[in-house]
Z-matrix of the N, CA and C atoms (Angstrom, degrees):
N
C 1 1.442
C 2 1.518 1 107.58
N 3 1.314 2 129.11 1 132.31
C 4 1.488 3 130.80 2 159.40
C 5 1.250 4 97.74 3 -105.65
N 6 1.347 5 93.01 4 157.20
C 7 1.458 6 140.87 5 146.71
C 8 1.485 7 137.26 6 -88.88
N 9 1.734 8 124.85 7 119.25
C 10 1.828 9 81.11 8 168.50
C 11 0.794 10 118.01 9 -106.24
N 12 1.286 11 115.90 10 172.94
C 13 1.366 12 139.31 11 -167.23
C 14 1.508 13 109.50 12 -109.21
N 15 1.463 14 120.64 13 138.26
C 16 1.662 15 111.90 14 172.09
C 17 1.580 16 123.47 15 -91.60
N 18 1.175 17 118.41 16 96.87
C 19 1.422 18 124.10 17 -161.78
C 20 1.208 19 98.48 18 -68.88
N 21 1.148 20 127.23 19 -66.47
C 22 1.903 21 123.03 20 -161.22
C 23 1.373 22 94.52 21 -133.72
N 24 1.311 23 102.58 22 -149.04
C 25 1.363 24 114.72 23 -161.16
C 26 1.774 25 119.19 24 -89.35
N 27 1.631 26 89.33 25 -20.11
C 28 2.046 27 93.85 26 174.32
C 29 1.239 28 105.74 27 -119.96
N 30 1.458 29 129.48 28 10.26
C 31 1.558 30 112.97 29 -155.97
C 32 1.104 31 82.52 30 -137.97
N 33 1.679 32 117.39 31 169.32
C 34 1.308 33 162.81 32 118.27
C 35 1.012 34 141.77 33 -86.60
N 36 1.608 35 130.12 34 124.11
C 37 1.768 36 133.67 35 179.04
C 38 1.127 37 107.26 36 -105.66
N 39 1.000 38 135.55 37 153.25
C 40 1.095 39 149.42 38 121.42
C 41 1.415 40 134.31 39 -38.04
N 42 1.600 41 114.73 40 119.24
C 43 1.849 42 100.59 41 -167.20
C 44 1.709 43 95.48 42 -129.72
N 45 1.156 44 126.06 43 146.80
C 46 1.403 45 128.14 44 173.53
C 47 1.381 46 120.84 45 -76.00
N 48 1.003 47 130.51 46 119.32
C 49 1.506 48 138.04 47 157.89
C 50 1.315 49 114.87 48 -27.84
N 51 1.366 50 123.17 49 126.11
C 52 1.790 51 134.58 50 -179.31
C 53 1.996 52 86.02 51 -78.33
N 54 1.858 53 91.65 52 144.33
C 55 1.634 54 100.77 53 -169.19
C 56 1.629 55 96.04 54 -71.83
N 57 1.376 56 128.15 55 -2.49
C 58 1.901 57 111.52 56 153.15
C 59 1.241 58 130.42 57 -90.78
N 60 1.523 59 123.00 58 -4.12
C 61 1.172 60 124.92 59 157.14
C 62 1.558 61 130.29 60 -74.17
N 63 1.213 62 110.09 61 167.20
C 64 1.586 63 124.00 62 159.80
C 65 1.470 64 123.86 63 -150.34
N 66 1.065 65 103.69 64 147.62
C 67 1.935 66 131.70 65 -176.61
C 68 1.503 67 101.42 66 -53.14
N 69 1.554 68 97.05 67 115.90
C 70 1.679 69 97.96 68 169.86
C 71 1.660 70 99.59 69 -108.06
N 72 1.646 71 111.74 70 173.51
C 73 1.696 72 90.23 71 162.68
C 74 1.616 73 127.54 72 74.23
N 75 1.867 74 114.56 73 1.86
C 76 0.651 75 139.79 74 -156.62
C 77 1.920 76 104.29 75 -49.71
N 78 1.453 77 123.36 76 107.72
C 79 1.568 78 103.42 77 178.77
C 80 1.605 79 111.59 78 92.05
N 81 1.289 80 78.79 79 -5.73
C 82 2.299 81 85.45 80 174.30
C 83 1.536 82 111.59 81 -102.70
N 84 1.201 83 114.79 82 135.81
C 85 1.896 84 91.96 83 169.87
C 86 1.552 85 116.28 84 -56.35
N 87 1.100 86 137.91 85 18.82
C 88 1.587 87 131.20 86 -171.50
C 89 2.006 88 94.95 87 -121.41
N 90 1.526 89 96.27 88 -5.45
C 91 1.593 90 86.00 89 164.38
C 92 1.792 91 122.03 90 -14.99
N 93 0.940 92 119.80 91 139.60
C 94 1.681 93 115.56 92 167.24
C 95 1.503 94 107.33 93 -167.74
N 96 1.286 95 107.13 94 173.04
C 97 1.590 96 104.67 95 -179.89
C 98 1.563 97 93.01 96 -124.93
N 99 1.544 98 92.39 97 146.96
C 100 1.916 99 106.23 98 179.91
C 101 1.352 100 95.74 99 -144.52
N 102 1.289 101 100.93 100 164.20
C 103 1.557 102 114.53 101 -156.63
C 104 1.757 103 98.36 102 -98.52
N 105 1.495 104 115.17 103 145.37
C 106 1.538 105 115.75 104 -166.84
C 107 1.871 106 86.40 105 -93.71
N 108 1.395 107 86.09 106 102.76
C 109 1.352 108 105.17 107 171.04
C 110 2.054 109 129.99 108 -64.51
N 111 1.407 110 118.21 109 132.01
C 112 1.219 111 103.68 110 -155.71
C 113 1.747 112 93.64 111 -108.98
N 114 1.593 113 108.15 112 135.80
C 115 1.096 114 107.80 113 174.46
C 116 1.790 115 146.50 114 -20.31
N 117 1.024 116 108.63 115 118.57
C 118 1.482 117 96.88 116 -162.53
C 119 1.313 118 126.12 117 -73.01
N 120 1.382 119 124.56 118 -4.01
C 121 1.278 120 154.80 119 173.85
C 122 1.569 121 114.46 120 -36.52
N 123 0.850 122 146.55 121 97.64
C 124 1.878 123 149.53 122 -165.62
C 125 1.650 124 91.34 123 -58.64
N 126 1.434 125 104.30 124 -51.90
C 127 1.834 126 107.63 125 -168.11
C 128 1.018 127 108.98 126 -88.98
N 129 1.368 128 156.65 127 -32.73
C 130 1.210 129 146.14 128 -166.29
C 131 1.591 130 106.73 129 -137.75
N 132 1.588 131 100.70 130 88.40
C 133 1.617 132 93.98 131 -176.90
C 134 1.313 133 94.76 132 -127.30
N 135 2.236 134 93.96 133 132.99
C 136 0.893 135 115.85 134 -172.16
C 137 1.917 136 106.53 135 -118.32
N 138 1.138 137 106.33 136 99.99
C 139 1.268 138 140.55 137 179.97
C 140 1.849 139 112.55 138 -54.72
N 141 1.114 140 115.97 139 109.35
C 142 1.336 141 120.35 140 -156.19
C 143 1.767 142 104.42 141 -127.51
N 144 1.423 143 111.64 142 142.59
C 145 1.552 144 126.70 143 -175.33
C 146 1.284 145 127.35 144 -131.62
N 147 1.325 146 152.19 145 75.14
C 148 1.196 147 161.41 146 120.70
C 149 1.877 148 89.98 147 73.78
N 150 1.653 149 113.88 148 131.47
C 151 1.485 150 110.43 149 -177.49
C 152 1.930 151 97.12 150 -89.76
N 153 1.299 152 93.70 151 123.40
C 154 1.588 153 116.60 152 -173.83
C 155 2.321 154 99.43 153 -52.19
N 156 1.087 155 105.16 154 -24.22
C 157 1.362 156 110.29 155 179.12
C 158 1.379 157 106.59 156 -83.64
N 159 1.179 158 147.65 157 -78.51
C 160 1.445 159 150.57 158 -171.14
C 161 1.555 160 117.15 159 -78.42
N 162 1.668 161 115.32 160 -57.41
C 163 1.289 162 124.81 161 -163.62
C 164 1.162 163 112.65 162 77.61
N 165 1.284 164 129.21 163 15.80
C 166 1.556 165 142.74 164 -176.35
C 167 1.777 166 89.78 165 -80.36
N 168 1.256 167 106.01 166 -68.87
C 169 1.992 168 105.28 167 -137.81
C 170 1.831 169 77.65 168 -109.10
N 171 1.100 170 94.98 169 -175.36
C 172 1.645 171 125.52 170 -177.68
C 173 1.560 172 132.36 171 -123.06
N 174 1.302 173 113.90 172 100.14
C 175 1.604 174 105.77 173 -147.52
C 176 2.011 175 91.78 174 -99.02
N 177 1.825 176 104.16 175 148.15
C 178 1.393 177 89.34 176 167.57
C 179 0.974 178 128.93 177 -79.22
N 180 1.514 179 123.56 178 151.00
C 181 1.505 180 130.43 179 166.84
C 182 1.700 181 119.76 180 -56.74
N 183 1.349 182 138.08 181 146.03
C 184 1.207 183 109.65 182 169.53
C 185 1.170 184 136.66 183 -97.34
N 186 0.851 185 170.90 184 148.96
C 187 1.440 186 171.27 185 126.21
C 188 1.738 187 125.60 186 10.18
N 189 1.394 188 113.77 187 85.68
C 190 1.018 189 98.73 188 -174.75
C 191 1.827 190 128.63 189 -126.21
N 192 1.139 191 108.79 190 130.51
C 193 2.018 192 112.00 191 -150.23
C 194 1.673 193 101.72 192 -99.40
N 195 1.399 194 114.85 193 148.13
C 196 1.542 195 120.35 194 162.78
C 197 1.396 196 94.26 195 -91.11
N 198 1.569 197 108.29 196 134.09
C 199 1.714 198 129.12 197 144.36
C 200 1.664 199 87.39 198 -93.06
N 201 2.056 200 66.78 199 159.18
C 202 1.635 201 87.14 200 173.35
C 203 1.193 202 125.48 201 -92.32
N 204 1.743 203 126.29 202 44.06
C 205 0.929 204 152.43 203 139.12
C 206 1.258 205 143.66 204 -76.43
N 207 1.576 206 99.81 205 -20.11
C 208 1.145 207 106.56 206 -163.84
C 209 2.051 208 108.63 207 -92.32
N 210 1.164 209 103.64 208 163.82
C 211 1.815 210 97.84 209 -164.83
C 212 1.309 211 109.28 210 -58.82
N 213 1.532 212 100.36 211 -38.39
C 214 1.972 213 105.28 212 -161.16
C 215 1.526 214 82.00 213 -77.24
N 216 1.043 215 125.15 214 -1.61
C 217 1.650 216 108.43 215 -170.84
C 218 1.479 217 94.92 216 -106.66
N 219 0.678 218 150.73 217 8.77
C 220 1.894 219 146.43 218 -160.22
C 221 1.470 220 80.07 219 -147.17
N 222 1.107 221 162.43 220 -26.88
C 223 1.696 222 158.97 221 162.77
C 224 1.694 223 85.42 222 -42.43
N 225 1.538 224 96.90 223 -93.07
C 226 1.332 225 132.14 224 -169.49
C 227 1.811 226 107.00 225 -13.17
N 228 1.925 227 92.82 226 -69.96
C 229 1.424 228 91.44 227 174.35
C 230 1.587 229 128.93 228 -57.48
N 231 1.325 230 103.52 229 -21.62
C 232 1.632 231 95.52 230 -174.46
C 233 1.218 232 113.59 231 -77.15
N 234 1.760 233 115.76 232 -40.12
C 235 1.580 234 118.69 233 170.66
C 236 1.381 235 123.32 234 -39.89
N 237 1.605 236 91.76 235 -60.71
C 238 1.544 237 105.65 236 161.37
C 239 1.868 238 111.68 237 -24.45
N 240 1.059 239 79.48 238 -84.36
C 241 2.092 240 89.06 239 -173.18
C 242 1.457 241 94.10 240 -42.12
N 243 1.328 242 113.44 241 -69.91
C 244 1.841 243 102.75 242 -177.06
C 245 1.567 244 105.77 243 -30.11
N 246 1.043 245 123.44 244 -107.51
C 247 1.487 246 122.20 245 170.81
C 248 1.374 247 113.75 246 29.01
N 249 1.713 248 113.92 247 -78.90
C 250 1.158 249 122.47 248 -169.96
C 251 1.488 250 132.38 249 -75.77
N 252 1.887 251 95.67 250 -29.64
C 253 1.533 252 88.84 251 155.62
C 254 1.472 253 129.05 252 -84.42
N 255 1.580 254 120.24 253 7.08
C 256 1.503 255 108.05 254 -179.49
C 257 1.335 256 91.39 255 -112.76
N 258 1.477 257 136.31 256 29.42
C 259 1.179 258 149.99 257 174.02
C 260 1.260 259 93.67 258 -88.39
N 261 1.653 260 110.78 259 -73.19
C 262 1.225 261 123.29 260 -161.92
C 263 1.825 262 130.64 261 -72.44
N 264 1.765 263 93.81 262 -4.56
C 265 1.125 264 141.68 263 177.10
C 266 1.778 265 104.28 264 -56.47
N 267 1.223 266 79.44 265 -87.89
C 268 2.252 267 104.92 266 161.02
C 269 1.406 268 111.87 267 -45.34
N 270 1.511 269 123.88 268 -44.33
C 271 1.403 270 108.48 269 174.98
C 272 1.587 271 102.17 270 -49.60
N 273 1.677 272 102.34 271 -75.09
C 274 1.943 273 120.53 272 -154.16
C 275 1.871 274 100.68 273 -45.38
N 276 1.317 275 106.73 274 -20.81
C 277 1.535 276 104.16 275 -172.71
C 278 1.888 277 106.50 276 -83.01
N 279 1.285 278 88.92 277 -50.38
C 280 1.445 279 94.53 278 164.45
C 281 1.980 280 127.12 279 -49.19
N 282 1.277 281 84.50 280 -38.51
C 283 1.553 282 78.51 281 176.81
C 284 1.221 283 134.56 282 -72.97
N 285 1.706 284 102.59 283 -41.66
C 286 1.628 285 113.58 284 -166.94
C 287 1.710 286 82.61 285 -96.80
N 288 1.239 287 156.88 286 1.47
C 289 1.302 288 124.58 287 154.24
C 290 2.045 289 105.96 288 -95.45
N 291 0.976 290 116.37 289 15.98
C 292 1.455 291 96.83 290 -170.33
C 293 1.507 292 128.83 291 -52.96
N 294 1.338 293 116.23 292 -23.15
C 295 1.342 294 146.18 293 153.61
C 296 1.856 295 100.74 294 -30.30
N 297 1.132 296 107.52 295 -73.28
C 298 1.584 297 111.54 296 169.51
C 299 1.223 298 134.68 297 -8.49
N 300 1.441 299 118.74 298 132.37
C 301 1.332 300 114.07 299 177.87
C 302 1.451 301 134.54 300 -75.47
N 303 1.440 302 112.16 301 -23.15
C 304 1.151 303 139.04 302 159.45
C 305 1.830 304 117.50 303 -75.00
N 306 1.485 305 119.10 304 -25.21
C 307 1.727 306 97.79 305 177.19
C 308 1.977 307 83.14 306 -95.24
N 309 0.997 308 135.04 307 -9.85
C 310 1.916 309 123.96 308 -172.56
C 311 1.527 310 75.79 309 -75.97
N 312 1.121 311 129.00 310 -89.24
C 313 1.420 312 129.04 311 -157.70
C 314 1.788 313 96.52 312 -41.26
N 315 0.975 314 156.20 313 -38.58
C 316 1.444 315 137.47 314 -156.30
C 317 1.465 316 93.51 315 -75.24
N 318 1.320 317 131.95 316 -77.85
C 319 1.537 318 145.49 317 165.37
C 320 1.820 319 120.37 318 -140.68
N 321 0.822 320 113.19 319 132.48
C 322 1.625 321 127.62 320 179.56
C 323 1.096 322 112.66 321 -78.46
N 324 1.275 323 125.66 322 -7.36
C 325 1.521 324 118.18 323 -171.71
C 326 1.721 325 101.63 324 -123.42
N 327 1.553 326 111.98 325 17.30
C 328 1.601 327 113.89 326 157.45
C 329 1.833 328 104.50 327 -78.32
């Protein structure tokens, strides 16, 4: 969808709509593009996207949740856990060698 735009003083361009906007004014000279604004609500935000057919109106997005069933969600958690045990990995190594000549030389104040 364009818009125009008033470049100078006799002309008009044409400018493309950003893929979160939509066409108000449709066929009026005050045509413009505005952004499909998402509820302002902290608790209940309902997240809205430009209708792929017109670009006129703003349709909502839906709502969509991980269970802990789901794969990217059982990925997630295991990395997670990895993470923390080769976290905790580096501590226990760090500790019982601190004596070492190699963790004094890395930093002394681990």
């Amino acid at each position: 969808v364009t818009v125009p735009i008033k470049d100078s003083a006799c002309c008009w361009n044409c400018d493309e709509c950003r893929d979160n906007e939509i066409v108000i004014d449709v066929g009026m000279p005050t045509e413009t593009c505005t952004e499909c604004n998402d509820d302002e609500t902290p608790v209940h935000q309902n997240f809205t996207w430009p209708d792929p057919d017109d670009r006129t109106r703003c349709l909502p997005i839906a709502a969509t949740h991980l269970t802990w069933h789901d794969e990217i969600a059982i990925i997630l958690i295991v990395l997670a856990c990895l993470g923390v045990v080769l976290t905790m990995a580096t501590l226990v190594t760090f500790t019982i060698n601190n004596e070492h000549k190699l963790i004094k030389a890395c930093n002394r104040e681990l």
